[in-house]
Backbone as CSV, one residue per row, in Angstrom:
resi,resn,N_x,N_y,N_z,CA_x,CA_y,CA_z,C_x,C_y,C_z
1,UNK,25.565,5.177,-64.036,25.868,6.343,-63.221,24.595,6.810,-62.525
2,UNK,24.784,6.944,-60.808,23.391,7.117,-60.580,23.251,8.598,-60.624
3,UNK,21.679,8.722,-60.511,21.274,10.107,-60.462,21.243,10.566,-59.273
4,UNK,21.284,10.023,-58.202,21.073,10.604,-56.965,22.232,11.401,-56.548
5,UNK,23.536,10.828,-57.089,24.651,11.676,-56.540,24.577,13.484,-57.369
6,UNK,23.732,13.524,-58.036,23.243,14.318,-58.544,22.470,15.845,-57.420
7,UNK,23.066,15.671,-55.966,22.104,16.495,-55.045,21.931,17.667,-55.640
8,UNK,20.486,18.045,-55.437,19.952,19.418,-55.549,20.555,20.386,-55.013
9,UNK,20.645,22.022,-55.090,20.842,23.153,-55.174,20.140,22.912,-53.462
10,UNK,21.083,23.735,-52.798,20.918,23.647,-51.195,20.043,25.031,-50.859
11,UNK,19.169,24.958,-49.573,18.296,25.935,-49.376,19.332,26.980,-48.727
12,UNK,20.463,27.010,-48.183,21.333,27.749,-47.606,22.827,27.458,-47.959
13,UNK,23.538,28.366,-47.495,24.556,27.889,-48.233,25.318,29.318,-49.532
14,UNK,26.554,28.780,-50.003,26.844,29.665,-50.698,27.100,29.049,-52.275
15,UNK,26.114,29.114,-52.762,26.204,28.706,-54.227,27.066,30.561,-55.237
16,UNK,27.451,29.927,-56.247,28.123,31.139,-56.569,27.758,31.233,-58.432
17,UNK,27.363,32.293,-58.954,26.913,32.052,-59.736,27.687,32.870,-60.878
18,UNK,28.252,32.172,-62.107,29.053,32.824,-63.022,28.534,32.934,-64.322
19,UNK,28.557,33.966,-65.269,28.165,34.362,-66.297,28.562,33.931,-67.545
20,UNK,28.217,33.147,-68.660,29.137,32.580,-69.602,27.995,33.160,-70.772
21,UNK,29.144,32.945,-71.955,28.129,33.181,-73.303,28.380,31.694,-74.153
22,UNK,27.676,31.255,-75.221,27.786,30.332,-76.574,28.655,31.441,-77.538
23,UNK,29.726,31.380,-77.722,30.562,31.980,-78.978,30.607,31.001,-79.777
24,UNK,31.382,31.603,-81.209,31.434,31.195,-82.072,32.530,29.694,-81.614
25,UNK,33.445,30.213,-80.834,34.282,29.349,-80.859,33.521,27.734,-79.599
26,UNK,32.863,27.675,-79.764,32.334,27.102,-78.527,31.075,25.837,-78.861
27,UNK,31.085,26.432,-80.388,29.899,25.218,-81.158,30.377,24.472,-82.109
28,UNK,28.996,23.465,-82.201,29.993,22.884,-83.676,29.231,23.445,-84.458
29,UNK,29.674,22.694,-85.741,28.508,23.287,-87.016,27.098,23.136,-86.952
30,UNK,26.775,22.444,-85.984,25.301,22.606,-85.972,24.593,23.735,-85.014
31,UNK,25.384,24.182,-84.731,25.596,25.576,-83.159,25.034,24.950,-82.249
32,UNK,25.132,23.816,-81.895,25.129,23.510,-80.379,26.222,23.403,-79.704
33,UNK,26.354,23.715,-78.310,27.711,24.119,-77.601,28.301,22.491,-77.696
34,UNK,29.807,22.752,-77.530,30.855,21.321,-77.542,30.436,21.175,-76.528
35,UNK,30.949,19.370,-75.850,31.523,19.550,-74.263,32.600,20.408,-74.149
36,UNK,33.562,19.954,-74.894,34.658,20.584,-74.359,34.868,22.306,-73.839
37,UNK,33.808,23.054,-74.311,32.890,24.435,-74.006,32.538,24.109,-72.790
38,UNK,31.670,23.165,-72.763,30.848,23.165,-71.321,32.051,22.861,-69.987
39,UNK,32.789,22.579,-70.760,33.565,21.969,-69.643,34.572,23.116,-69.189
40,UNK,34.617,23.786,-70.038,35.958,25.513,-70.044,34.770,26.164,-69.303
41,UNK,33.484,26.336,-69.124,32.885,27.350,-68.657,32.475,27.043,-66.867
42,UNK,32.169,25.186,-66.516,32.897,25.002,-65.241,34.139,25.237,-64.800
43,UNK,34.704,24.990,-65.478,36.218,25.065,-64.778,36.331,26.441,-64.703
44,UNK,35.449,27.556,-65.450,36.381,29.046,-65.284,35.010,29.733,-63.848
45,UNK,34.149,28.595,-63.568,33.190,28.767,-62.423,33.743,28.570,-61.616
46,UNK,34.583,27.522,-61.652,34.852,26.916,-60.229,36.021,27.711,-59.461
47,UNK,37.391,28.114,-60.733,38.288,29.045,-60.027,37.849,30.268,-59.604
48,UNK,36.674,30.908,-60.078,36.171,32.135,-59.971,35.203,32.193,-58.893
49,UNK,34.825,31.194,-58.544,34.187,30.779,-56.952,35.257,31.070,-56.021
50,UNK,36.802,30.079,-56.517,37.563,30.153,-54.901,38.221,31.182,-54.989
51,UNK,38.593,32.195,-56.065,39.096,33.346,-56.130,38.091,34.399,-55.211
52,UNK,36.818,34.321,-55.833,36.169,34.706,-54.600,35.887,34.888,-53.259
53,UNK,36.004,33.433,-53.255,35.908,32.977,-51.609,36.781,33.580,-50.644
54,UNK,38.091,34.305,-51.227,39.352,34.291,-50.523,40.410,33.889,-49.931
55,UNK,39.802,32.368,-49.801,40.566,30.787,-49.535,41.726,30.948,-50.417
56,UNK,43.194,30.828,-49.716,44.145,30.465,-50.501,44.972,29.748,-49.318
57,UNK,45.139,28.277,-49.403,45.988,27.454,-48.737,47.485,27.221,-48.982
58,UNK,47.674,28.060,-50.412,48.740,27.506,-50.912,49.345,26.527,-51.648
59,UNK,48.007,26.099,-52.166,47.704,24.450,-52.976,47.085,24.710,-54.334
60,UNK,46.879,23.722,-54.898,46.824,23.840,-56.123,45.350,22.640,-56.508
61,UNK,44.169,23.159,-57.286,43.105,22.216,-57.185,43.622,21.235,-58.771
62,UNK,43.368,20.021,-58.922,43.384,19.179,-59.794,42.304,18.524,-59.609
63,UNK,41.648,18.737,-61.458,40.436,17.521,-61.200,40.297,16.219,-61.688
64,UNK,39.868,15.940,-60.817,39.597,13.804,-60.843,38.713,13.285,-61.842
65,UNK,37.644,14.127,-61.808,36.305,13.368,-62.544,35.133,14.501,-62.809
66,UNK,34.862,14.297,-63.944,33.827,15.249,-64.224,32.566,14.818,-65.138
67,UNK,31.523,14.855,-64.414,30.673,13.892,-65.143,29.620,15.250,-65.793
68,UNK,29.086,15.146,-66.876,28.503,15.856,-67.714,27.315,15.454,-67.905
69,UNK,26.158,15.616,-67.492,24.331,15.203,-67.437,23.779,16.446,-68.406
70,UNK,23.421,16.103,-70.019,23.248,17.239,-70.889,21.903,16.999,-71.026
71,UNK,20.765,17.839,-70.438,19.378,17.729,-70.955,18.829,18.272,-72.508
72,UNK,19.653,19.469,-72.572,19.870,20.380,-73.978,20.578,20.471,-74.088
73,UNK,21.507,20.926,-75.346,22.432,21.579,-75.395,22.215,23.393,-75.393
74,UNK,22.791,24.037,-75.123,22.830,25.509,-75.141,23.254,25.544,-76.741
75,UNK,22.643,26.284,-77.072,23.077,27.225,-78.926,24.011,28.125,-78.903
76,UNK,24.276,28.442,-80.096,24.859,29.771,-80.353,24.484,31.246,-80.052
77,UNK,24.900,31.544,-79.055,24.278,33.102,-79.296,23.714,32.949,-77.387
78,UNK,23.648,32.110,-76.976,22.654,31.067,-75.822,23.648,32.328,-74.252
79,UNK,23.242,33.624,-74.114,23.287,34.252,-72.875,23.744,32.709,-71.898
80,UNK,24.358,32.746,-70.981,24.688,31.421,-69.566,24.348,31.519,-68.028
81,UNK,24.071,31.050,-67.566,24.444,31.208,-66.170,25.155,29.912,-65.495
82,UNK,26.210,29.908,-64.972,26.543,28.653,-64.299,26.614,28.592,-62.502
83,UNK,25.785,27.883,-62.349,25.682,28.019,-60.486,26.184,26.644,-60.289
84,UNK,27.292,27.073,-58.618,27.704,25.939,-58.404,28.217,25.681,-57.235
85,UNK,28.419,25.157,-56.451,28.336,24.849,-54.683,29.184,23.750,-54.612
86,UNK,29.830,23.415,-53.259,30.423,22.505,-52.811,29.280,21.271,-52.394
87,UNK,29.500,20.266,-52.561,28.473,19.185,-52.257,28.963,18.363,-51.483
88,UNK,30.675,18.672,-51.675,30.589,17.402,-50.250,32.137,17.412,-50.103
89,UNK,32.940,16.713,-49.264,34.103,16.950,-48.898,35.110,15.464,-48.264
90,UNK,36.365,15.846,-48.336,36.950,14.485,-48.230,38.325,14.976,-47.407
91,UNK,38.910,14.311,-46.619,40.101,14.796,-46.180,41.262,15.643,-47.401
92,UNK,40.941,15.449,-48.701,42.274,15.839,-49.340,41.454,16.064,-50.795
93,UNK,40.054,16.380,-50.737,39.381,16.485,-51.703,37.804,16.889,-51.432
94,UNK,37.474,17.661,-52.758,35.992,18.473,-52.501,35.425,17.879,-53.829
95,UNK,33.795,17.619,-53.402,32.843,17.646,-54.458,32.474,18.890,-54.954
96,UNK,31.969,19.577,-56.254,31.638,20.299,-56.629,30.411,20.057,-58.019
97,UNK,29.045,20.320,-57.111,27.831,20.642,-58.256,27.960,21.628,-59.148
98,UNK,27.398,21.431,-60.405,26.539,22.783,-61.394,26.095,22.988,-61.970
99,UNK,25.628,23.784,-61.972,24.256,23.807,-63.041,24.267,24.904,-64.058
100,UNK,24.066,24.781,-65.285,24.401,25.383,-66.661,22.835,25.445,-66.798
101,UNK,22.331,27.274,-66.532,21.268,27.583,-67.331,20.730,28.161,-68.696
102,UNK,20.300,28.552,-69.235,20.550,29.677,-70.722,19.477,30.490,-70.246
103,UNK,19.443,31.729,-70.627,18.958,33.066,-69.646,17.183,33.299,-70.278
104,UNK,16.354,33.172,-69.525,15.230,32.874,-70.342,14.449,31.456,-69.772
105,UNK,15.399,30.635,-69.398,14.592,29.339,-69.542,15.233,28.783,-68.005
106,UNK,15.560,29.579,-67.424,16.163,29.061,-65.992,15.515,27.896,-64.918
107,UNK,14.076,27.616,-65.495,13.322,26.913,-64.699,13.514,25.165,-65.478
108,UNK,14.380,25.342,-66.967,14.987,24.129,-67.087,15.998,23.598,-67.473
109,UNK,17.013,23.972,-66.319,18.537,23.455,-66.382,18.596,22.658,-67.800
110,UNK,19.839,23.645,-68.643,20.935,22.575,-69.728,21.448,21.256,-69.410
111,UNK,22.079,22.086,-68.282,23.652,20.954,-68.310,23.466,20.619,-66.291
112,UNK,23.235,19.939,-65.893,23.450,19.575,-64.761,25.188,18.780,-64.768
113,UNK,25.620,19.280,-63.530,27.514,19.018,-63.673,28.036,18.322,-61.933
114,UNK,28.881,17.323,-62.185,29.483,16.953,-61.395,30.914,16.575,-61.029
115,UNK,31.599,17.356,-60.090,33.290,17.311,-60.495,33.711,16.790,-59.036
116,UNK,34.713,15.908,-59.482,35.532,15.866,-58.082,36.804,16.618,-58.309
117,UNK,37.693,17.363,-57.183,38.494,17.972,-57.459,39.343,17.452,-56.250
118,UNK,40.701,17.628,-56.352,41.868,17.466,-55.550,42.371,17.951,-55.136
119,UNK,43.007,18.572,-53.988,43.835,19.628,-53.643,45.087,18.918,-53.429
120,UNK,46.198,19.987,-53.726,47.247,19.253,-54.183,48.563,20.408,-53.701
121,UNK,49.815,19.672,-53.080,50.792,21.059,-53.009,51.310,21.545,-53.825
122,UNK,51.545,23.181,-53.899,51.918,23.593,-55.212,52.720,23.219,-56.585
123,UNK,53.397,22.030,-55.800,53.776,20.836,-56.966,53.394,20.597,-57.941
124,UNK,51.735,20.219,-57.433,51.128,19.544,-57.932,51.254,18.130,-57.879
125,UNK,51.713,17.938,-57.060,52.300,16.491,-57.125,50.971,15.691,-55.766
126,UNK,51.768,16.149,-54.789,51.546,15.217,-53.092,50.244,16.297,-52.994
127,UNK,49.226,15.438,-52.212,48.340,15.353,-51.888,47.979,16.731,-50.292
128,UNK,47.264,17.640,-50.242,47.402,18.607,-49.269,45.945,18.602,-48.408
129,UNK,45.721,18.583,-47.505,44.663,18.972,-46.788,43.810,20.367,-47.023
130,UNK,42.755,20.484,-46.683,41.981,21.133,-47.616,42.322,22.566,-47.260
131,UNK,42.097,23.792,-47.982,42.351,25.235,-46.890,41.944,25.485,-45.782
132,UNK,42.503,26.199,-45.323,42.413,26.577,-43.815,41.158,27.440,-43.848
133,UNK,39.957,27.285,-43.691,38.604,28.364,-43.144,37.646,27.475,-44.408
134,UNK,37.890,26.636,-44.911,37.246,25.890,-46.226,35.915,25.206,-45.527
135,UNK,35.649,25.491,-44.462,34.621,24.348,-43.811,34.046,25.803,-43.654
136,UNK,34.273,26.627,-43.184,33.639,27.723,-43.399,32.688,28.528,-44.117
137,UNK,33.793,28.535,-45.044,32.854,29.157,-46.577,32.242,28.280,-47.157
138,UNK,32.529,26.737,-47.455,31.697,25.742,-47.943,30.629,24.567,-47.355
139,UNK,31.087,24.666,-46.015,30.452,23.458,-45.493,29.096,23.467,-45.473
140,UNK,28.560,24.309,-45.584,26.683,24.679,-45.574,26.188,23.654,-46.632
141,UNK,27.001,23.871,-47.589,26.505,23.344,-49.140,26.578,22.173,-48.921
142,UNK,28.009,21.815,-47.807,28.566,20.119,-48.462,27.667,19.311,-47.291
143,UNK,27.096,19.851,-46.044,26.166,19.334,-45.615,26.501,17.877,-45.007
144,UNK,28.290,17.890,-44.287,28.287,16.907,-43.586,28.826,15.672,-44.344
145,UNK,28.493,15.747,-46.117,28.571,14.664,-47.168,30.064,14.233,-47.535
146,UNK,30.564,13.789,-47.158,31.591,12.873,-47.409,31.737,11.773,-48.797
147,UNK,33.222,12.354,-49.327,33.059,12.181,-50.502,34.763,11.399,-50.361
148,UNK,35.377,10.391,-51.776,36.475,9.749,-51.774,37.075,10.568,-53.106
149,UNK,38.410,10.053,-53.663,39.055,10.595,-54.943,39.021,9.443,-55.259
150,UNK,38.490,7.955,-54.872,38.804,6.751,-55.513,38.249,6.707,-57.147
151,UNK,39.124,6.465,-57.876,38.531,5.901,-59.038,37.159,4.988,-59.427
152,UNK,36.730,5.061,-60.508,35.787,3.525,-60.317,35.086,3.491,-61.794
153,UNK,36.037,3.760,-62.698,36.488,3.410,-63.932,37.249,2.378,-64.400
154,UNK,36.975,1.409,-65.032,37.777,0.136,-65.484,39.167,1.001,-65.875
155,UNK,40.426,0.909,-65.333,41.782,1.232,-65.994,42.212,0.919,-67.182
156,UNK,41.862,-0.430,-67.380,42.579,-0.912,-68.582,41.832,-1.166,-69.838
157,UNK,41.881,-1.219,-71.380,40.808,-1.404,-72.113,40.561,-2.768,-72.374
158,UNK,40.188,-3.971,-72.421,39.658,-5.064,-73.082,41.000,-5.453,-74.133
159,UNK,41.308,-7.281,-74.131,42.346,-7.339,-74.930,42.008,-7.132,-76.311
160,UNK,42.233,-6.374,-77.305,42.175,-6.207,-78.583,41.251,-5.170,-79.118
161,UNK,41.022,-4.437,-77.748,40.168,-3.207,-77.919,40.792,-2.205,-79.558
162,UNK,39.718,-1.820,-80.039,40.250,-1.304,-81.286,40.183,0.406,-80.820
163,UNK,41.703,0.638,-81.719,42.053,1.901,-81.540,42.218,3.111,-82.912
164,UNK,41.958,3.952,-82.174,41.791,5.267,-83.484,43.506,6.305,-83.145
165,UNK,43.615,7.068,-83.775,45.014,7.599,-83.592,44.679,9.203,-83.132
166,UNK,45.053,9.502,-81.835,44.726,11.267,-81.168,46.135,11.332,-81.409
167,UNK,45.985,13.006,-81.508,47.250,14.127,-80.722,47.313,15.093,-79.997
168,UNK,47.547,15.417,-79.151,47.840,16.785,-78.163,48.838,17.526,-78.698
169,UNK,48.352,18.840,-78.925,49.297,19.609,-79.353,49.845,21.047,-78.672
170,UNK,50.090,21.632,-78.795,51.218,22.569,-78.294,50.118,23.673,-77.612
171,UNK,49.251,23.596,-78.259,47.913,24.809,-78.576,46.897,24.316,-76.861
172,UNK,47.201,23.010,-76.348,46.217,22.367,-76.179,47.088,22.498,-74.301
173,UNK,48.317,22.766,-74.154,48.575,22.996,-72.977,47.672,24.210,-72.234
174,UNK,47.867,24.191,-70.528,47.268,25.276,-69.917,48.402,25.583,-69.167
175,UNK,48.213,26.422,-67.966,49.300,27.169,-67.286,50.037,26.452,-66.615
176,UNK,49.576,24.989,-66.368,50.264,24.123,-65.543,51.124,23.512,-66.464
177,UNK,51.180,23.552,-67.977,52.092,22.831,-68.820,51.712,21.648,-69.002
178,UNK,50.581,21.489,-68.706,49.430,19.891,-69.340,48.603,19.984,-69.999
179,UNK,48.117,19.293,-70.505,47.159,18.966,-71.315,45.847,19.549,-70.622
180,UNK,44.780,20.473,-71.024,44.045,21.248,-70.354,42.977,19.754,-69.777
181,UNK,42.042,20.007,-69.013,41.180,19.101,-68.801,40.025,18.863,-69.612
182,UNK,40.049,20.495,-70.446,38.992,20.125,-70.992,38.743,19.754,-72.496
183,UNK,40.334,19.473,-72.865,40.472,18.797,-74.218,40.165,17.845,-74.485
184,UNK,40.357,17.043,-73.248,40.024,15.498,-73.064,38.379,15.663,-73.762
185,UNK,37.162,16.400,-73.764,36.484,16.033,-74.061,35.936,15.996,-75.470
186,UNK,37.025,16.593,-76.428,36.985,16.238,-77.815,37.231,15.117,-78.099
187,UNK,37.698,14.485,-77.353,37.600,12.915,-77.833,36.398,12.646,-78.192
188,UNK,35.210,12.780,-77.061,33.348,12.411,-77.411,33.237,13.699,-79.036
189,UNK,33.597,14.580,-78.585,32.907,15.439,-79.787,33.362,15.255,-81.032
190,UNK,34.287,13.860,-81.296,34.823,13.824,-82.639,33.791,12.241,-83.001
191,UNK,33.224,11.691,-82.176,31.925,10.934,-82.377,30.513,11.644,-82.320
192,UNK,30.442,12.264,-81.700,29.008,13.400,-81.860,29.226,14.370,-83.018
193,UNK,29.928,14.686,-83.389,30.021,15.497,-85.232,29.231,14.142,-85.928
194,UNK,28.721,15.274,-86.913,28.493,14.107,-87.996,27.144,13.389,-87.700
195,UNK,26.869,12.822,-86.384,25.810,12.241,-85.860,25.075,12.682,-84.294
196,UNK,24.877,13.904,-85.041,24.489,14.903,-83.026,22.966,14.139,-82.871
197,UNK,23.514,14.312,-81.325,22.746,13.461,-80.356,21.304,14.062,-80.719
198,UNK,20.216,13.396,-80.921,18.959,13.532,-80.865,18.125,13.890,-79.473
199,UNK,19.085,13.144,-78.481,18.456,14.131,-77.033,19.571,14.156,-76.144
200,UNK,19.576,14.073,-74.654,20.615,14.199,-74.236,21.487,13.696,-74.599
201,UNK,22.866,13.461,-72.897,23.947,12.922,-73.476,24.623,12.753,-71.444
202,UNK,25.130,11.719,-70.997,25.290,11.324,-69.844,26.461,10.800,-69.857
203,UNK,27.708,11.881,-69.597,29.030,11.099,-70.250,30.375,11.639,-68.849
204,UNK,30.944,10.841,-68.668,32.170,10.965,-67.669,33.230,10.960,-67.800
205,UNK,34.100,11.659,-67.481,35.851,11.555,-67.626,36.682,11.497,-66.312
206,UNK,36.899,10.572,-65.813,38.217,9.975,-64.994,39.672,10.445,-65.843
207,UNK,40.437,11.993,-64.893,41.372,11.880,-65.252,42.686,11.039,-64.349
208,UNK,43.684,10.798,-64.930,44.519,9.508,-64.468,45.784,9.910,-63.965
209,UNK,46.447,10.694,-65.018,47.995,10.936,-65.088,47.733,12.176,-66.141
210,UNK,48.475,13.304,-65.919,48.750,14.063,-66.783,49.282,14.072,-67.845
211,UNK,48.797,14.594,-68.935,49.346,14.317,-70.636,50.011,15.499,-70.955
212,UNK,50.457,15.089,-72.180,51.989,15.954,-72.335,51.526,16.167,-74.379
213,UNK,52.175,16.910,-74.845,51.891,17.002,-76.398,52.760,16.209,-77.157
214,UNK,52.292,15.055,-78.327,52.328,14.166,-78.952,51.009,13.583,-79.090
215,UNK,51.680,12.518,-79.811,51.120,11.218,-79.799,50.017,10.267,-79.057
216,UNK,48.955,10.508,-79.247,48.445,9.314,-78.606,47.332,8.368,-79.196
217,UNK,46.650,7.566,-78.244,45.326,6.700,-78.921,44.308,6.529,-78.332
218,UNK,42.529,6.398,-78.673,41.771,6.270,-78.323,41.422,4.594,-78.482
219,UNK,40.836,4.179,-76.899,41.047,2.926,-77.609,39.690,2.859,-76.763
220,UNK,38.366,1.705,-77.783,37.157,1.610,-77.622,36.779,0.646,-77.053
221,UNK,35.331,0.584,-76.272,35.125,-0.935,-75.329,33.519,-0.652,-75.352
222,UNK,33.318,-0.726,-76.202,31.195,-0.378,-76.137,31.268,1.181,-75.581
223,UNK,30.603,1.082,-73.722,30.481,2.597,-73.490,31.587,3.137,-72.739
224,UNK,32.958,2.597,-73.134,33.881,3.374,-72.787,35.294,3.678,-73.473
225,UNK,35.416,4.375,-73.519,36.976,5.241,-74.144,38.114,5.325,-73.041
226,UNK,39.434,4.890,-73.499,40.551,5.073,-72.858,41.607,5.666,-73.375
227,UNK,42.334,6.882,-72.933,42.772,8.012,-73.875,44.502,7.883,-73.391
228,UNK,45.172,7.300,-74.373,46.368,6.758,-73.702,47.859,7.165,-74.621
229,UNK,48.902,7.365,-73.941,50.016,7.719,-74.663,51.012,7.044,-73.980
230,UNK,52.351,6.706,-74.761,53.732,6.050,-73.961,53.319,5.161,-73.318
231,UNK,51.712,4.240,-73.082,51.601,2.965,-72.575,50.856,3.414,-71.341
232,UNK,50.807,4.693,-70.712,49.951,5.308,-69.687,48.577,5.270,-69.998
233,UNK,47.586,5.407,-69.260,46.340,5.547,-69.632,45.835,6.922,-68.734
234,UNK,45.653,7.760,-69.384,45.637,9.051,-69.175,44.285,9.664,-68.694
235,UNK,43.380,9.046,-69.409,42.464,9.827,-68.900,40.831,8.545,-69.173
236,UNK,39.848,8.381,-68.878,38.841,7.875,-69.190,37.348,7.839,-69.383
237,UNK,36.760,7.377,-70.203,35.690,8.332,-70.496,34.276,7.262,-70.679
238,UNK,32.987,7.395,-70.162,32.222,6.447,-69.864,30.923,7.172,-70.668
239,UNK,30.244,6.670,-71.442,29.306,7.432,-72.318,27.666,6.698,-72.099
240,UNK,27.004,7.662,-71.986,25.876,6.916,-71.686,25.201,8.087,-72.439
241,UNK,23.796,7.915,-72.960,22.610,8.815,-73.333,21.428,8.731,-72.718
């Protein structure tokens, strides 16, 4: 995964900056924050950006991919700041940077963040063109940068890939009646228990198809995870340190 798609914080532009805390509910036992934390505190940046913005097209954002660059982890107790900007744009889809500081130490970013997101008709289904004034309020940031929703995650796992047994449960839906996005990332945090990372952590999730509560399986390939139910492959996950 390269670092360059990684662009810096723009000299102009409207970066938007949201306030988070480390709760109890948000660490593991060693009080360093989950992903799956880090990942609830973008996602509650990013709606709270376009709620801001005033942009409403009538569409609905779904995200594609969210790649997670952890220099530290944030602690317990760890004050937040999350800043985050449009980086780039696609006929039927937006990039979105961010950056996870802890209050005190702002001069060395936690969590550097990278999401692709989808706009979608209120379906959720078919695919929508972006809001109407969206080049407006964002284009400073996205700087011309042209971005795809293509995948570029292996789909399928390896023949005889070995598998562990997940479930989604009832607890684990969001308002859309799916599987939240950011559950998917307890999958990594049920391998990081037990054996926390000694330094960072450089890890990605390609979501696929929406999941539903039951049954499912994690199935392994060296540095990648494929998170699959009813024969779908739902979501995917690429781990690097």
């Amino acid at each position: 995964m390269a670092e360059s798609e990684l662009v810096p914080p723009p000299a102009d532009g409207r970066v938007f900056r949201h306030r988070a805390a480390a709760g109890l509910a948000d660490v593991a036992p060693s009080g360093r924050a989950r992903l799956d934390a880090i990942a609830r505190w973008l996602q509650d940046a990013a709606l709270a950006d376009v709620v801001d913005s005033g942009l409403d097209g009538g569409g609905v954002w779904v995200l594609r991919r969210l790649r997670l660059c952890v220099a530290r982890f944030p602690g317990f107790g760890d004050a937040l700041e999350v800043r985050t900007f449009c980086s780039g744009t696609g006929a039927l889809v937006a990039e979105r940077r961010s950056t996870v500081v802890v209050a005190g130490a702002e001069s060395e970013p936690a969590v550097e963040a990278l999401a692709l997101w989808v706009h979608l008709d209120p379906d959720g289904v078919h695919p929508r063109p972006l809001p109407e004034g969206f080049e407006a309020v964002y284009g400073a940031t996205a700087a011309g940068r042209r971005v795809r929703a293509r995948l570029r995650h292996p789909g399928e796992p390896p023949a005889g890939a070995p598998e562990r047994p997940w479930r989604f449960r009832a607890a684990d839906l969001d308002i859309a009646g799916h599987i939240n996005n950011s559950v998917y990332w307890q999958v990594v945090e049920e391998e990081l228990v037990g054996r926390e990372p000694a330094g960072g952590v450089d890890v990605e999730i390609e979501y696929r198809t929406a999941g539903d509560v039951g049954d499912a399986v994690v199935l392994a390939g060296e540095a990648m995870r494929w998170i699959a139910a009813n024969g779908d492959v739902l979501a995917t996950v690429r781990l690097g340190h």
